[in-house]
TORDO-276224 format. One line per field, with one value per residue (C-alpha): x, y, z; residue in three letters; residue number from 1. Coordinates in Angstrom, 1 decimal, decimal comma. Layout:
c1 = c(X:...)
c2 = c(Y:...)
c3 = c(Z:...)
res = c(Ala:...)
n = c(NUM:...)
! end
This chain:
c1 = c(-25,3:-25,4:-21,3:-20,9:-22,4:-20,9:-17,8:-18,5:-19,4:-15,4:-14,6:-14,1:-16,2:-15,4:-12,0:-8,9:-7,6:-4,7:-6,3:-9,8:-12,3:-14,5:-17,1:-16,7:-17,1:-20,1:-21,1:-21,4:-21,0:-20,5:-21,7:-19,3:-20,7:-19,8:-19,3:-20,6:-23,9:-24,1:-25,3:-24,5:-21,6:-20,8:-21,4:-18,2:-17,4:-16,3:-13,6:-14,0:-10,5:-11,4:-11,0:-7,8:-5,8:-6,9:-5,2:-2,0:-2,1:-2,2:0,6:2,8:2,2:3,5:6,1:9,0:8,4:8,0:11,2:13,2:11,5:14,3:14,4:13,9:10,5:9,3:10,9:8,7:5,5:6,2:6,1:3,5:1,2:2,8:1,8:-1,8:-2,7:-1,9:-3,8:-6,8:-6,2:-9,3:-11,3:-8,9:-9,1:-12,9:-13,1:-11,1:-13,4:-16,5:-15,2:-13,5:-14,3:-10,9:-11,5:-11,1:-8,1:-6,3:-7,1:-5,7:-2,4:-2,6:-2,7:0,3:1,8:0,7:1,9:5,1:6,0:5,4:7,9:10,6:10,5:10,3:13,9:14,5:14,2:17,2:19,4:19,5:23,1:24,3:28,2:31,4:34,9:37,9:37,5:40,1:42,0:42,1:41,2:37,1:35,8:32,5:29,1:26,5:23,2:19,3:16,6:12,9:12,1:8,5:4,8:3,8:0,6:0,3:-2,7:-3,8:-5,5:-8,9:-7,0:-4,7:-6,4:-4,3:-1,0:-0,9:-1,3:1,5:3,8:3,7:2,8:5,8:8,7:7,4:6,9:10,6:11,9:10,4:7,7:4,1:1,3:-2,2:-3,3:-6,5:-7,4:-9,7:-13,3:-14,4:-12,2:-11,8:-12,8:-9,9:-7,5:-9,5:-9,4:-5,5:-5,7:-6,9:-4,8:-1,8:-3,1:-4,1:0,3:1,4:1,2:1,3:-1,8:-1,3:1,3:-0,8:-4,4:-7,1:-8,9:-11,4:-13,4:-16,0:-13,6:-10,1:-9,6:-10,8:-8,3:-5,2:-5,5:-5,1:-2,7:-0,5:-0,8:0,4:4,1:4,2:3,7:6,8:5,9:3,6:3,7:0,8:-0,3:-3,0:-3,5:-1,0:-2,8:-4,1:-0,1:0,9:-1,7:-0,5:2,8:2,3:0,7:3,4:6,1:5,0:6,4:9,2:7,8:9,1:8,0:7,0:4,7:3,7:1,5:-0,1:1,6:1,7:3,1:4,6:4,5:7,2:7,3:10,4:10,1:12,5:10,6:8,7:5,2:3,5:5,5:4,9:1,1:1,1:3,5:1,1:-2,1:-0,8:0,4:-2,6:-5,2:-4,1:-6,6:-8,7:-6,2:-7,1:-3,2:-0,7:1,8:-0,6:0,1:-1,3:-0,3:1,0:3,7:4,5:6,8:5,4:6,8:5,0:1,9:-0,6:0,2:0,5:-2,4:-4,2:-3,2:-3,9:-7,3:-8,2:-6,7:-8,8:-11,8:-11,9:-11,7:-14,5:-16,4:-18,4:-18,8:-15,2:-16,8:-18,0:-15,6:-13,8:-14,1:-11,0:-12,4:-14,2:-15,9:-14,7:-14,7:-17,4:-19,8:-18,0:-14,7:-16,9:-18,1:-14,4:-13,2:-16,0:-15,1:-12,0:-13,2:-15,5:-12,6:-10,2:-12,8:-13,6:-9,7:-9,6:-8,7:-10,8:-12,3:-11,1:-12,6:-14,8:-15,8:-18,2:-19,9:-21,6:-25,0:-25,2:-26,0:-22,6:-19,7:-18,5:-16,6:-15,6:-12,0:-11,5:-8,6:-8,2:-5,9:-4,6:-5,7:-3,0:-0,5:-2,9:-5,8:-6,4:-6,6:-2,6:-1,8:-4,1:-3,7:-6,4:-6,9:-9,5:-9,3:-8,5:-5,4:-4,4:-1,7:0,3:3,2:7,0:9,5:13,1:14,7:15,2:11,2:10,2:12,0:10,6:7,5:7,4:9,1:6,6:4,4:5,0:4,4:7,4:6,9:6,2:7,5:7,8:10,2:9,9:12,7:15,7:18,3:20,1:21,9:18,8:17,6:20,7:20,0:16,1:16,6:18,9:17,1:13,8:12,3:10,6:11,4:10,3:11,2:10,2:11,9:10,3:7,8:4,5:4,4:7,5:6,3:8,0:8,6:11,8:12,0:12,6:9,0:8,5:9,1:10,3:8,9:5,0:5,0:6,3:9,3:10,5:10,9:8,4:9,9:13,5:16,3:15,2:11,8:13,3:15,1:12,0:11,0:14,6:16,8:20,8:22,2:26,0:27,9:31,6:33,6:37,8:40,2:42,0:44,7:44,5:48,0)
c2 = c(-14,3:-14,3:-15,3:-12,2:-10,5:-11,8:-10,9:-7,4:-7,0:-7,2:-4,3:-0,9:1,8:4,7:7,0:5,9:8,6:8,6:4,7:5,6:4,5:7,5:9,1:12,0:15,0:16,3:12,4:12,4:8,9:7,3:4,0:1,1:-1,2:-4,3:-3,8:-7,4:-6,8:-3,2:-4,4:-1,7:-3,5:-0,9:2,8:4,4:7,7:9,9:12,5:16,2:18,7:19,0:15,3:15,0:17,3:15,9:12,5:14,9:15,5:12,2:11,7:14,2:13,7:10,0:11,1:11,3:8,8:6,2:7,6:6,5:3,0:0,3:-0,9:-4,6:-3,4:-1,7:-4,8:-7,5:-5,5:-5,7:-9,5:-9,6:-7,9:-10,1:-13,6:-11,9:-11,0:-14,9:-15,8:-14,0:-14,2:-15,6:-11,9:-10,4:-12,2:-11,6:-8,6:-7,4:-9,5:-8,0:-3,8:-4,4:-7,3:-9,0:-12,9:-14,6:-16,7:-13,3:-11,6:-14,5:-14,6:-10,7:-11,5:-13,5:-10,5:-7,8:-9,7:-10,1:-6,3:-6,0:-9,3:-7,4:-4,2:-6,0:-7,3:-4,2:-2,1:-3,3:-3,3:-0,2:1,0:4,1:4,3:5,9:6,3:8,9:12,1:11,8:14,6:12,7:15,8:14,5:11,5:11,0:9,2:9,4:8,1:7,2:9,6:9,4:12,2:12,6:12,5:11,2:11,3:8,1:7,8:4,8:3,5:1,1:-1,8:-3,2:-2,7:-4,8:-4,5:-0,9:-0,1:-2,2:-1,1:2,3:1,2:-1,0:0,8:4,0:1,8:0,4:3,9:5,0:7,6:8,0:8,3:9,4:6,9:8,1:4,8:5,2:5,7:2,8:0,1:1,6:-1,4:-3,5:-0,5:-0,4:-3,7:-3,8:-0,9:-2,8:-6,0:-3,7:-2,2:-6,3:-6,6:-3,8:-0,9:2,3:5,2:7,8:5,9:4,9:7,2:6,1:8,6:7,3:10,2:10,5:13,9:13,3:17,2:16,9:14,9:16,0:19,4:20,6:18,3:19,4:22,9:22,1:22,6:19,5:17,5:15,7:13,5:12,5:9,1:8,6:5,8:7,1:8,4:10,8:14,3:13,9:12,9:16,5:18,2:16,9:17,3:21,2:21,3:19,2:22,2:25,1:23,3:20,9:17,9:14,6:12,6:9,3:9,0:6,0:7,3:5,8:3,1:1,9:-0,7:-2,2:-6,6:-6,6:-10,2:-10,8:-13,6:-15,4:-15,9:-19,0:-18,2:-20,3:-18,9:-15,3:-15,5:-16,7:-13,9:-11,3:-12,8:-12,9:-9,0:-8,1:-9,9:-9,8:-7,8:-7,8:-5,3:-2,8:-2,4:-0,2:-3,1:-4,2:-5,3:-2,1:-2,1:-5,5:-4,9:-8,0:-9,0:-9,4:-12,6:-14,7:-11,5:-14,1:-17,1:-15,2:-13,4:-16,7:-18,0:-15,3:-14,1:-18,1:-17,4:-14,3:-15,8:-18,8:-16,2:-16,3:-13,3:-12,9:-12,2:-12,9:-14,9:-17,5:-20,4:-20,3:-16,7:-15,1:-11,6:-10,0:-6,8:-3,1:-0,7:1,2:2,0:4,9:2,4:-0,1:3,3:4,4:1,1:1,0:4,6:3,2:0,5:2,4:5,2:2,1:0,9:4,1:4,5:1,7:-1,5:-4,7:-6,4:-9,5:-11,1:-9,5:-5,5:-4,5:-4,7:-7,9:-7,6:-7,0:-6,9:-5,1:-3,7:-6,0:-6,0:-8,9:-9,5:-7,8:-8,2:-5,3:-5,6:-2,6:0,2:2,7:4,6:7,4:5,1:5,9:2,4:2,9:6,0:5,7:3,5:1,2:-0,2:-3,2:-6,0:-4,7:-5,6:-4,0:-5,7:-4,2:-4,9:-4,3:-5,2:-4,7:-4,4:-0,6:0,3:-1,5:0,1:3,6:2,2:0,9:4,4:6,8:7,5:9,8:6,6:4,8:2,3:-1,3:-2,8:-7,1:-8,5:-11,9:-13,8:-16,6:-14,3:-13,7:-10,7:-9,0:-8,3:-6,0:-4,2:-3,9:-2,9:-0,1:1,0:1,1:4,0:2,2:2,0:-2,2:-4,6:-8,0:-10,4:-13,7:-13,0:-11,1:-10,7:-9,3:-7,3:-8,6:-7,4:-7,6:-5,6:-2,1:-1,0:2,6:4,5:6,9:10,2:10,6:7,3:9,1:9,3:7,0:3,1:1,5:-2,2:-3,2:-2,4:1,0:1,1:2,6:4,9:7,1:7,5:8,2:11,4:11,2:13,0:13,6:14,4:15,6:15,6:16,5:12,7:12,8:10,8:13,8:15,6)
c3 = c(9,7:13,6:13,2:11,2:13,3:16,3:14,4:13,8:17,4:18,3:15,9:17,8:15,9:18,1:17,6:19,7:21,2:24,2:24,7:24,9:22,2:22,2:20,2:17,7:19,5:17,6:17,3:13,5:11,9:8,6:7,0:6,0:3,1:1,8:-1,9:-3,0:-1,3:-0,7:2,3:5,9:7,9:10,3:11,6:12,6:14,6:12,1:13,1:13,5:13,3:17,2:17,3:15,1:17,3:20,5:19,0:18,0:22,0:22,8:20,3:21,7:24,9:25,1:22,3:25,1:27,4:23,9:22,6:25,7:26,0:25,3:21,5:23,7:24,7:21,2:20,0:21,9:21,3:17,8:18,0:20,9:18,1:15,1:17,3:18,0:14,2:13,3:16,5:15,1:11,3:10,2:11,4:10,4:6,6:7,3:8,1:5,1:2,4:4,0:3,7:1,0:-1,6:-2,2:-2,3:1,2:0,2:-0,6:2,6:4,3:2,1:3,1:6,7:6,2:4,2:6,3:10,3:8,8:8,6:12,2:12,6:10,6:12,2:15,5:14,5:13,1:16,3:17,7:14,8:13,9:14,0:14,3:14,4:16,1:14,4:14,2:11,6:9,1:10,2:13,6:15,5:16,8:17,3:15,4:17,0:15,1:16,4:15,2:17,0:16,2:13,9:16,2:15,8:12,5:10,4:8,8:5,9:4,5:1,7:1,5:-1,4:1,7:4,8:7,2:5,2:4,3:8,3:9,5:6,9:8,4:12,4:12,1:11,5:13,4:16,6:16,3:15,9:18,8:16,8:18,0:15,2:14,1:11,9:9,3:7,7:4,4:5,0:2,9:5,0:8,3:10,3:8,9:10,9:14,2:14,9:14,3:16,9:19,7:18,6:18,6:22,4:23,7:22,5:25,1:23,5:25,4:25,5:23,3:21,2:18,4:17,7:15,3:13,7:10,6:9,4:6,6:5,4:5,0:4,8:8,8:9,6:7,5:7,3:11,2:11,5:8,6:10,2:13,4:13,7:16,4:13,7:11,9:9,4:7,2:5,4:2,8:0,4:-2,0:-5,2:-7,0:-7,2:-3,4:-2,5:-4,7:-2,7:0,9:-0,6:-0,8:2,4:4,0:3,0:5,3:8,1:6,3:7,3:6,5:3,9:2,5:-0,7:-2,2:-5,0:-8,5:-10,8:-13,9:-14,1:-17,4:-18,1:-20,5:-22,4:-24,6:-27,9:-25,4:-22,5:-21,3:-22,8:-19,8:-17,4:-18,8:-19,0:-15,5:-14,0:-16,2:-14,5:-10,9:-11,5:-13,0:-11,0:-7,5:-5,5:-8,7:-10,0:-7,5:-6,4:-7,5:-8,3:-10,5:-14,2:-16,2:-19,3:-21,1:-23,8:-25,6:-28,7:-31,9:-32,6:-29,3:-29,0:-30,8:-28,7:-25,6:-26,0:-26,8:-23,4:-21,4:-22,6:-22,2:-18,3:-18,0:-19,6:-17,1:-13,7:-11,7:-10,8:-7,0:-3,4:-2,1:0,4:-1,7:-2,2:-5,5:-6,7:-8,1:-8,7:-6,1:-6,5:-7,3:-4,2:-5,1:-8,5:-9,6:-9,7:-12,4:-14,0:-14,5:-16,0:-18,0:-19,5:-20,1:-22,2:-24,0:-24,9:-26,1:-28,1:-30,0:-30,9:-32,4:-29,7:-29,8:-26,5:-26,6:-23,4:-20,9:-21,5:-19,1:-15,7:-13,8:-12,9:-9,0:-6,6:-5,5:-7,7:-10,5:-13,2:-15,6:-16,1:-19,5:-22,4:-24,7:-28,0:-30,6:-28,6:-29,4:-26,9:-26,8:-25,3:-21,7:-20,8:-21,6:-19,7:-16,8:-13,4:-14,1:-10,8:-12,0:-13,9:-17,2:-19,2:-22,3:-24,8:-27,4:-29,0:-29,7:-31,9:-29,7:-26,4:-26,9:-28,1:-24,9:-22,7:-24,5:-24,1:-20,8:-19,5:-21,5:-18,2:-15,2:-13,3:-11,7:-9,2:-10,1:-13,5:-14,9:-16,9:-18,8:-20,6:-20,5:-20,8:-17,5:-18,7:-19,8:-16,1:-15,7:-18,8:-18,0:-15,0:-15,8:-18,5:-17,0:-14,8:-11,7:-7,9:-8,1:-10,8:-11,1:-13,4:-13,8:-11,5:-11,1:-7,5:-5,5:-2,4:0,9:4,1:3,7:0,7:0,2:-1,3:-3,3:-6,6:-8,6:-10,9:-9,7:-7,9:-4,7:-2,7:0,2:1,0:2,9:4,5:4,3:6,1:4,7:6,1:9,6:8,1:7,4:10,8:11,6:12,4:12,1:14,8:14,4:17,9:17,8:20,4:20,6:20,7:23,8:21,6:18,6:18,2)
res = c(Unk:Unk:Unk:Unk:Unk:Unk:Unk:Unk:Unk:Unk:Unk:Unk:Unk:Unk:Unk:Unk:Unk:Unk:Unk:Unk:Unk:Unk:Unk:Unk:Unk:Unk:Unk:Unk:Unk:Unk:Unk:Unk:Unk:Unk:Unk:Unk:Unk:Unk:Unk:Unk:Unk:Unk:Unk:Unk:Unk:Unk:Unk:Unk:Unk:Unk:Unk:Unk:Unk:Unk:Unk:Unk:Unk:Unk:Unk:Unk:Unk:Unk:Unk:Unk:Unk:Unk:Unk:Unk:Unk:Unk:Unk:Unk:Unk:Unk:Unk:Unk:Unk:Unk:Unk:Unk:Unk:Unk:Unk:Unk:Unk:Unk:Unk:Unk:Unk:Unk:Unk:Unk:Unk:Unk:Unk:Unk:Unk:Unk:Unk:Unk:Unk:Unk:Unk:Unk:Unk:Unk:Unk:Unk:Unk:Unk:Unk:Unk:Unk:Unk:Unk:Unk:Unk:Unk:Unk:Unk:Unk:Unk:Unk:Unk:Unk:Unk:Unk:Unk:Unk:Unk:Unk:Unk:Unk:Unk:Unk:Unk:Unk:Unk:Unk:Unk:Unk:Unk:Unk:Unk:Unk:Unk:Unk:Unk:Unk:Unk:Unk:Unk:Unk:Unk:Unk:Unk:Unk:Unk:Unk:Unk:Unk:Unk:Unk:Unk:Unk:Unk:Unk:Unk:Unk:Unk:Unk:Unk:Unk:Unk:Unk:Unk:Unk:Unk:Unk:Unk:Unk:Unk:Unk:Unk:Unk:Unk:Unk:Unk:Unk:Unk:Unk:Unk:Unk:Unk:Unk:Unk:Unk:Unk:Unk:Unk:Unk:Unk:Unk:Unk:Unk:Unk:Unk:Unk:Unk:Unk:Unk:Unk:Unk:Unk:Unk:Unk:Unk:Unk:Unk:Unk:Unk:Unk:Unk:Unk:Unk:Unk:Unk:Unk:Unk:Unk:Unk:Unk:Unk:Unk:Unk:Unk:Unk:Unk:Unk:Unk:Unk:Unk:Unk:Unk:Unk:Unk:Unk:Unk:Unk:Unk:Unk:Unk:Unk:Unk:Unk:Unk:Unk:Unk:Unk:Unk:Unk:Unk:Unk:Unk:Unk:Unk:Unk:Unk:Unk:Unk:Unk:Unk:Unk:Unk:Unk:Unk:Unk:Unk:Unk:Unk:Unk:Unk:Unk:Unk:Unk:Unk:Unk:Unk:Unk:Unk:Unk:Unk:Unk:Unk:Unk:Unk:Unk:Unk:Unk:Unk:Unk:Unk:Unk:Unk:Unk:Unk:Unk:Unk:Unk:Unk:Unk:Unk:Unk:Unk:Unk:Unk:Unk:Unk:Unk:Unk:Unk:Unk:Unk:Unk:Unk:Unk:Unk:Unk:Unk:Unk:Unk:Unk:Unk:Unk:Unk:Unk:Unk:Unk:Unk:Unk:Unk:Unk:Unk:Unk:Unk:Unk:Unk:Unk:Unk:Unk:Unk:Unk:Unk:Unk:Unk:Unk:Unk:Unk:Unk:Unk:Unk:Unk:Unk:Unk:Unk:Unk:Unk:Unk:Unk:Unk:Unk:Unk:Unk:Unk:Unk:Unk:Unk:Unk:Unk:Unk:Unk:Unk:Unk:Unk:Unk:Unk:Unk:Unk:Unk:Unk:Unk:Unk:Unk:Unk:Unk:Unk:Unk:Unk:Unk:Unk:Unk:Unk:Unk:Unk:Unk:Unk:Unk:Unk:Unk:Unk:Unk:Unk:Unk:Unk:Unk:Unk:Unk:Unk:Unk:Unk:Unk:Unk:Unk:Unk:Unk:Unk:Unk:Unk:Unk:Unk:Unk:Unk:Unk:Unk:Unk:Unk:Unk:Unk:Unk:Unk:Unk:Unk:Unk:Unk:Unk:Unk:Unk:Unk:Unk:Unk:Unk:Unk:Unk:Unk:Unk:Unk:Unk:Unk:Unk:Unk:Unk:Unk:Unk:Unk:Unk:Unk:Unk:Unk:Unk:Unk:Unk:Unk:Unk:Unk:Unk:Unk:Unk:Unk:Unk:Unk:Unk:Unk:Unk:Unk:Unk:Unk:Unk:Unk:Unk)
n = c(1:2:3:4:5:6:7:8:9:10:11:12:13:14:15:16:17:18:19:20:21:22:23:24:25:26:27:28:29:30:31:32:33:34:35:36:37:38:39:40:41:42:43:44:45:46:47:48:49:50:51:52:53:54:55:56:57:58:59:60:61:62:63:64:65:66:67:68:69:70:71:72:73:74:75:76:77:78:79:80:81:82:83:84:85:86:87:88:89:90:91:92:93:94:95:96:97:98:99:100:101:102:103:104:105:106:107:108:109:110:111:112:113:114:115:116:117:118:119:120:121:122:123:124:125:126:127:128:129:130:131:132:133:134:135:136:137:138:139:140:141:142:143:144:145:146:147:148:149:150:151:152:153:154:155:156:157:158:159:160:161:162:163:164:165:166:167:168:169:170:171:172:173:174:175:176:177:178:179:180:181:182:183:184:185:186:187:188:189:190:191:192:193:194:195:196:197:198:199:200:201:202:203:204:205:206:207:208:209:210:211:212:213:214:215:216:217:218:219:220:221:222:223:224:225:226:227:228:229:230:231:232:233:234:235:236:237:238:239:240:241:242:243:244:245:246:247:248:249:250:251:252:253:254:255:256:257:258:259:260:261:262:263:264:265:266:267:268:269:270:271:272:273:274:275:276:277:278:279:280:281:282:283:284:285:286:287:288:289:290:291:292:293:294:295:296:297:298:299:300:301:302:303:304:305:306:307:308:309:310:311:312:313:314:315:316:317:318:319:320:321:322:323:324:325:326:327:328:329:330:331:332:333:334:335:336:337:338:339:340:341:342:343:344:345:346:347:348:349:350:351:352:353:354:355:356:357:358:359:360:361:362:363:364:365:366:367:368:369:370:371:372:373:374:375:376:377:378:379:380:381:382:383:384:385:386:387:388:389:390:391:392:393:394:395:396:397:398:399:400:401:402:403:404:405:406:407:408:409:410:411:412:413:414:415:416:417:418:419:420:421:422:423:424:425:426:427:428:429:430:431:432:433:434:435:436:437:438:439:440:441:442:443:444:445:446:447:448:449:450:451:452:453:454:455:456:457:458:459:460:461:462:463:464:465:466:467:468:469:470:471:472:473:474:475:476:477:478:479:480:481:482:483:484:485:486:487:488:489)
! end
């Protein structure tokens, strides 16, 4: 305990505003818990509006200087921070287990995720091209160039504490943008500590502010209402994203949603069974299902559905439930009680239409926030379990009898950001892929999110690319310049 402790003691709990780590200004706090135990971890400041727009000061005030700093500098902060996070990976990995649940071999495979965004964008920064060339006409010459489109408001959620930060830090650094970062009030120490790490790299006062608050509606709303503010890039559930969308308008802010999945595990009579139930497992079980790539709904054909479902309730059966500190647990706890209370509702409403629980079904005994790993067969389309993010680890399989009543089925949701594919047949990843309605496909494989990788969907799963070549992009302006060619006529 004295190590956790000791740990702990290197986490800032104040708000970082213009460099400072301060207190609230009416000194409110908030608790952080450890949902295995339910045991306190931390008390944080907890941001007033007062305190939100003091960071937006900060933020514009170093927003000119940071916009003329060399893309070589932004650049080797970026990889200052990226060395530093590796440096100190196992808090890090700690740290997110403790706030947040997910087995400690996962936070450390998310610490190796999460470092590697600030890596790309550090190679980014000074790659990213504008270009010059003649008009057709041959009357201007045309420059276009990159500008950074300004403060942003970047909102994150508790699932990927580490990762979901420096997918937005990243690219908004190596644009040259300055930020006010409101990390979710159940893993908020995950963020802070990333704050200083990012501060120990170089980075300038007033560039980056940290603002964790017990009310999001503190935070976000005077800062949507300022016209200073540019953007606002969110990760979060869908009718919160609609919400900030609308409040996003007034002022014609840019930007980036990355909202609710649900995802379809499409497994074709030609597929690899073994293979298959193993892609299903890792989509549906990474971070205990509590992702929005995760595996939601399993739709199987009817000629393998018995022996794959055989397999993959045996998987499901054999994971083990705890405190993802212990050694050798594969499902760490749900965020909170009202997260076990949903799935269970889910369960229970599956059940009474007619589905069957094949494995699992209900809560763990706590102490903490458990639910066992659960397979559900025949519940029909209507089943919430079907049309809902789950967002635990619950999978539901049903089946199909061709190509073309998958792809209905897989596309009948207003969801559309992560989808799997399973099957021999190279020419049916084309055809999947254009028939199916979802920003991320994955075909053979159950876990596809890279740095590298352009990540975001379509219809309710939000607008934007996070990572990727792309990733810079939103943080970006295009400023076109004309000017007359002396050669011209």
């Amino acid at each position: 305990m004295t190590d956790l402790t000791a740990l702990l003691s290197e986490v800032p709990t104040g708000l970082l505003i213009d460099g400072d780590w301060r207190d609230a200004s009416d000194n409110t706090t908030f608790d952080v818990t450890n949902p295995a135990t339910e045991q306190h971890l931390a008390t944080v400041a907890s941001a007033t509006s007062d305190d939100a727009l003091a960071a937006l000061d900060a933020a514009c005030a170093a927003q000119t200087d940071w916009a003329r700093t060399s893309p070589r500098t932004r650049s080797e902060i970026l990889r200052r921070a990226f060395d530093l996070v590796h440096d100190r990976a196992e808090t890090f990995a700690t740290l997110m287990t403790l706030e947040m649940g997910k087995p400690l071999a996962e936070a450390r495979g998310e610490v190796t995720y999460g470092a590697e965004y600030l890596r790309w964008f550090a190679e980014e920064t000074v790659r990213h091209y504008g270009h010059h060339t003649t008009v057709p006409e041959g009357t201007l010459r045309m420059t276009t160039r990159h500008k950074p489109v300004g403060p942003c408001l970047l909102i994150t959620p508790w699932n990927f504490p580490l990762a979901m930060a420096t997918r937005k830090i990243a690219p908004a650094i190596a644009a040259g943008c300055t930020m006010v970062l409101k990390p979710a009030k159940l893993t908020p120490l995950t963020a802070q500590y990333l704050a200083q790490t990012m501060i120990d790299a170089g980075l300038p006062a007033g560039v980056l502010n940290v603002v964790a608050s017990a009310s999001a509606a503190q935070v976000s709303a005077p800062l949507l209402a300022d016209p200073r503010l540019r953007k606002l890039s969110f990760t979060g559930s869908t009718p919160v994203g609609v919400n900030l969308l609308k409040a996003a308008a007034d002022n014609v802010l840019r930007t980036s949603m990355e909202l609710g999945g649900n995802a379809p595990v499409i497994v074709f009579e030609d597929a690899d069974i073994d293979q298959a139930v193993d892609g299903a497992l890792a989509a549906k079980t990474r971070n205990g299902g509590e992702a929005c790539t995760a595996g939601n709904r399993i739709l199987v054909h009817e000629a393998i559905a018995a022996e794959f479902t055989e397999k993959f309730a045996a998987k499901m059966a054999a994971l083990r439930v705890g405190d993802g500190m212990a050694a050798g647990t594969d499902i760490g706890p749900m965020i909170e009680a009202k997260a076990v209370a949903n799935l269970q509702s889910l369960v229970d409403d599956a059940v009474a239409r007619g589905g069957r629980v094949r494995v699992g079904g209900g809560p763990v005994p706590g102490p903490g926030f458990f639910f066992a790993p659960t397979v559900i067969v025949d519940a029909p389309r209507e089943a919430r379990v079907l049309r809902e993010e789950i967002f635990g680890p619950i999978a539901p399989i049903v089946t199909f009898g061709s190509e073309a009543e998958a792809v209905v089925m897989a596309n009948d949701t207003e969801f559309g950001l992560a989808s799997y594919v399973f099957s021999q047949d190279p020419s049916r990843m084309y055809r999947m892929a254009d028939g199916l309605e979802f920003g991320l496909m994955g075909f053979n494989a159950g876990v596809i999110s890279n740095a590298a990788a352009p990540f975001g969907g379509v219809k309710q799963s939000g607008m934007g690319r996070e990572g990727g070549a792309e990733g810079i992009a939103e943080y970006s302006s295009v400023q076109y310049i004309g000017q007359p060619d002396p050669y011209a006529g």
